[in-house]
C-alpha positions in Angstrom: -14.7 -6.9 -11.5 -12.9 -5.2 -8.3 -9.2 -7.2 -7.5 -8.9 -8.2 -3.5 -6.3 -5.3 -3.8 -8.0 -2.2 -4.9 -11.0 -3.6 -2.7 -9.0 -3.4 0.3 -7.1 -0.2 -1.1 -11.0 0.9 -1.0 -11.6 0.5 2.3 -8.0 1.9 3.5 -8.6 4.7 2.3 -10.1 6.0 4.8 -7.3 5.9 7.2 -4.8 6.6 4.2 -4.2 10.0 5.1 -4.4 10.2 8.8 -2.3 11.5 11.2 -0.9 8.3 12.8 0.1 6.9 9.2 1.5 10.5 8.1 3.4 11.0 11.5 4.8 7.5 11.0 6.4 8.4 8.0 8.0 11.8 8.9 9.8 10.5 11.9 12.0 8.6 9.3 15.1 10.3 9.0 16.4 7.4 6.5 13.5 5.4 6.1 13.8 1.8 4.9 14.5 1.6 1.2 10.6 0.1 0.9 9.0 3.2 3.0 10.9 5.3 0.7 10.0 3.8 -2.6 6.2 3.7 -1.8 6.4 7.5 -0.7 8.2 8.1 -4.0 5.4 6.2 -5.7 2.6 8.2 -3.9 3.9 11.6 -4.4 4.2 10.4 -8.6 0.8 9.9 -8.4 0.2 12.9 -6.7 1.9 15.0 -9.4 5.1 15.5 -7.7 8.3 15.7 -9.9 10.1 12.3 -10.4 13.2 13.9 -9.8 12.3 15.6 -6.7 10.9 12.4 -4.6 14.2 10.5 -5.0 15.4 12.6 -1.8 14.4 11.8 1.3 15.0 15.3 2.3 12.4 16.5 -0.3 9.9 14.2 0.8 9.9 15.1 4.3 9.3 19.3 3.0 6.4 17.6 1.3 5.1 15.5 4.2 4.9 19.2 6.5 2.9 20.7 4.4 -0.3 22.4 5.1 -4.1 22.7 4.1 -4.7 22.0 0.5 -1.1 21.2 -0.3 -1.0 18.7 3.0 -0.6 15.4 2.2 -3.9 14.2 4.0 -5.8 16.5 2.1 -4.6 15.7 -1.5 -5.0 11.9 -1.1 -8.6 12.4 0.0 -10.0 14.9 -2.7 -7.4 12.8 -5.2 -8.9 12.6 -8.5 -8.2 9.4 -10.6 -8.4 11.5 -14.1 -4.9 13.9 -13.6 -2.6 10.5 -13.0 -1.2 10.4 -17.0 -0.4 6.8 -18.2 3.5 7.8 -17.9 3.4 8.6 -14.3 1.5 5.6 -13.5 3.8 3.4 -15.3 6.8 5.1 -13.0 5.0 4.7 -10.1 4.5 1.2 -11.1 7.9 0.5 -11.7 9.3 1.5 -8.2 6.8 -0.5 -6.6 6.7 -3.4 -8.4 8.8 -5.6 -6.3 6.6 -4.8 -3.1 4.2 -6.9 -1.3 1.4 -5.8 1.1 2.9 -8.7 3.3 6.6 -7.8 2.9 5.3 -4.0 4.2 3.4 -4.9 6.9 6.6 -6.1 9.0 8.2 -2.8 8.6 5.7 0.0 8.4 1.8 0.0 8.3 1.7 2.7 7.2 3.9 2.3 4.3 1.3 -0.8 3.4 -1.5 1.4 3.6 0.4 4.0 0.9 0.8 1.0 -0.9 -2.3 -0.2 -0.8 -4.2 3.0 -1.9 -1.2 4.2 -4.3 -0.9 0.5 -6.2 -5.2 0.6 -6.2 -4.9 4.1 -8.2 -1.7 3.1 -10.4 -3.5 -0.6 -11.2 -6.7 1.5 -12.5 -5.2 4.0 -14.7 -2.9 1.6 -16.2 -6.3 -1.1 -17.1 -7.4 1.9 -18.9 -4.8 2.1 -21.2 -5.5 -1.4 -22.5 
């Protein structure tokens, strides 16, 4: 069985990773503390260091990169297997207290980070039942 959420993560997918979304979130010199937390969570899952992705700074040197290292690119050919249980579990964590709703009223394209990052982190961590 498929939750509404990762359903809907499903289908954003598609637009996860373009342009519009990604330029959204680099023209945040201090995002909102929810923009932030969702990029941290996304980049976890991505295999970025913890420590690195609590600076905004860092992010945005992530968020310019280019061709297989872009961001666009590694949320498209993302592969579920290489997200271990104990990144999931701290991506989890900085996201918990989130809502799709709560995002939507300050960036949609934090929601649709959210919606794909909380779809990945909710599969791996069923696994580990």
């Amino acid at each position: 069985v498929v939750s509404t959420q990762s359903t809907e993560a499903v289908v954003s997918t598609q637009s996860t990773g373009t342009n519009n979304n990604i330029a959204e979130i680099k023209s945040y010199t201090a995002p909102p503390v929810q923009v932030h937390k969702v990029l941290m969570a996304l980049l976890i899952v991505l295999g970025e260091e913890p420590d690195v992705v609590r600076d905004w700074f860092e992010i945005q040197v992530i968020l310019v990169r280019t061709g297989r290292q872009s961001l666009k690119r590694r949320v498209q050919e993302y592969n579920h297997a290489n997200l271990s249980i104990g990144n999931a579990r701290r991506a989890a964590n900085i996201i918990n207290d989130l809502s799709p709703e709560e995002l939507s009223s300050i960036s949609k394209a934090a929601k649709v980070f959210y919606l794909w990052t909380s779809a990945v982190v909710e599969d791996r961590l069923s696994l580990d039942i």
